[in-house]
C-alpha positions as CSV (number, residue, x, y, z in Angstrom):
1,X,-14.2,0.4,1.5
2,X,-17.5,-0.8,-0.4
3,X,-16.1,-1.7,-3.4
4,X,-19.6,-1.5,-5.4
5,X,-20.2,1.9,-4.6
6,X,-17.0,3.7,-4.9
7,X,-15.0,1.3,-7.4
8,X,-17.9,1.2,-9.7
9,X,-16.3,3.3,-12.2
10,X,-13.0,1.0,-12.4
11,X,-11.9,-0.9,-15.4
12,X,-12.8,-4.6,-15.2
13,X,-9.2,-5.1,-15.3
14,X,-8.8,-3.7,-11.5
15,X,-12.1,-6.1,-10.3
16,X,-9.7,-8.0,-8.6
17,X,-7.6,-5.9,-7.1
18,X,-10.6,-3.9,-5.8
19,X,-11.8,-6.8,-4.0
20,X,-8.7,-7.6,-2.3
21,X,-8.0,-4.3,-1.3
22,X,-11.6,-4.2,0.5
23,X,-10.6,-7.8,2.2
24,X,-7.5,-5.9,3.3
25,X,-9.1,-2.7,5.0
26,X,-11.7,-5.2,6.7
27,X,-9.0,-7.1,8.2
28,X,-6.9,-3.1,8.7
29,X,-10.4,-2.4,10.5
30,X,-11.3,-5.7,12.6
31,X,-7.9,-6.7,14.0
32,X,-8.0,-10.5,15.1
33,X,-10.5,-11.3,12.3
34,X,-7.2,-13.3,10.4
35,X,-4.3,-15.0,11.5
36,X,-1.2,-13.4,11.2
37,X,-0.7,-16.1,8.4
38,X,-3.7,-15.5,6.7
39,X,-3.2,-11.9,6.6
40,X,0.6,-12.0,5.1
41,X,-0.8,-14.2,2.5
42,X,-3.2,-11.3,1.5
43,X,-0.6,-9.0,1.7
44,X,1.7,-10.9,-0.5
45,X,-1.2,-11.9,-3.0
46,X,-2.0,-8.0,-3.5
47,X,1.9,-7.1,-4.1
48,X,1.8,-9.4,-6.8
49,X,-1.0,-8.3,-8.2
50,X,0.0,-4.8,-7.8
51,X,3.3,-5.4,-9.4
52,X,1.5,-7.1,-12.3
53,X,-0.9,-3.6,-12.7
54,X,-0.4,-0.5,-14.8
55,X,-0.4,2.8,-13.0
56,X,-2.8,4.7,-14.2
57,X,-5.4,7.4,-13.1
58,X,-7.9,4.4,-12.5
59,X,-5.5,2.5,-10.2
60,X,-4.5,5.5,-8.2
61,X,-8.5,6.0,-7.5
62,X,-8.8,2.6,-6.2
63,X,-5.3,3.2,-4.2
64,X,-7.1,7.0,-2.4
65,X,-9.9,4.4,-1.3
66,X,-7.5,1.8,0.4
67,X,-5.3,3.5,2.5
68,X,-3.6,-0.1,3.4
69,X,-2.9,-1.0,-0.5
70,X,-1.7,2.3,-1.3
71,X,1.2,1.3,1.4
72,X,1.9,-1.8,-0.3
73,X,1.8,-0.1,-3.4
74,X,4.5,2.7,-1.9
75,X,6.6,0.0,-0.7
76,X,6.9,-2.1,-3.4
77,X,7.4,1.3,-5.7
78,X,10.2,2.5,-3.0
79,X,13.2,1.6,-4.3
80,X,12.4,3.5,-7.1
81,X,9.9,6.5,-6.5
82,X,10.5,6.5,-2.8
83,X,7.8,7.9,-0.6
84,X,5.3,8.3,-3.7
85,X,1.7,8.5,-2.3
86,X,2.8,10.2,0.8
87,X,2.7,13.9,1.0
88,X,5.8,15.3,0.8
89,X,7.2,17.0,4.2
90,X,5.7,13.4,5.3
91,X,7.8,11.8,2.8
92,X,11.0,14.2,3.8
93,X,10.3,13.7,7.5
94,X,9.9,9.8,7.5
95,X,13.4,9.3,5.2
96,X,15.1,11.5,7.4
97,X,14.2,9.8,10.4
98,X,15.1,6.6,8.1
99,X,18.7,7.6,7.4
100,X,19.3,8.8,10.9
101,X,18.0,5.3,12.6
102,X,20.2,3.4,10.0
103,X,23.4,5.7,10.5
104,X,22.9,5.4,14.4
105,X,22.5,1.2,14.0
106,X,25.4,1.6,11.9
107,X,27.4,3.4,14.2
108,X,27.9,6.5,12.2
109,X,27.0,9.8,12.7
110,X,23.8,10.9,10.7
């Protein structure tokens, strides 16, 4: 993601964000480039700021560029909007699969 050319048009208020999701899909697209430490930290530092961030028509542009913020974005919005970004016989497939895998850890039939 080249964050001049195609976040150009983002409030200043998502500068940040924008940066860290590029730093993100460099690391998504050169694995080994970070430790496993270094790339958690990332990970945790945009959840935080993506908790901290309106959604708004702006962010969700930003999110269609960074395919590996948009799933922190999903999962940190899960609990509450489940599978969000995802489309949706994605969405249907993957928590299906979900509640079957946690029934059959469980013990229970699905």
């Amino acid at each position: 993601m080249n964050t001049r050319t195609r976040t150009s048009k983002l409030p200043d208020r998502l500068s940040t964000l924008a940066s860290l999701a590029a730093l993100l899909e460099r690391l998504e697209h050169e694995p080994g480039s970070a430790s496993p430490l270094q790339y958690r930290q990332l990970s945790e530092q945009i959840t935080r700021v993506l908790s901290q961030t309106d959604s708004d028509p702006h962010l969700h542009a930003l999110l269609a560029l960074a395919p590996a913020t948009s799933q922190l974005y999903e999962n940190l919005r899960y609990p509450h909007a489940g599978l969000c970004r995802s489309p949706l016989e994605q969405a249907l497939t993957a928590e299906m699969a979900a509640a079957t895998a946690i029934a059959k850890a469980r013990g229970t039939p699905s």
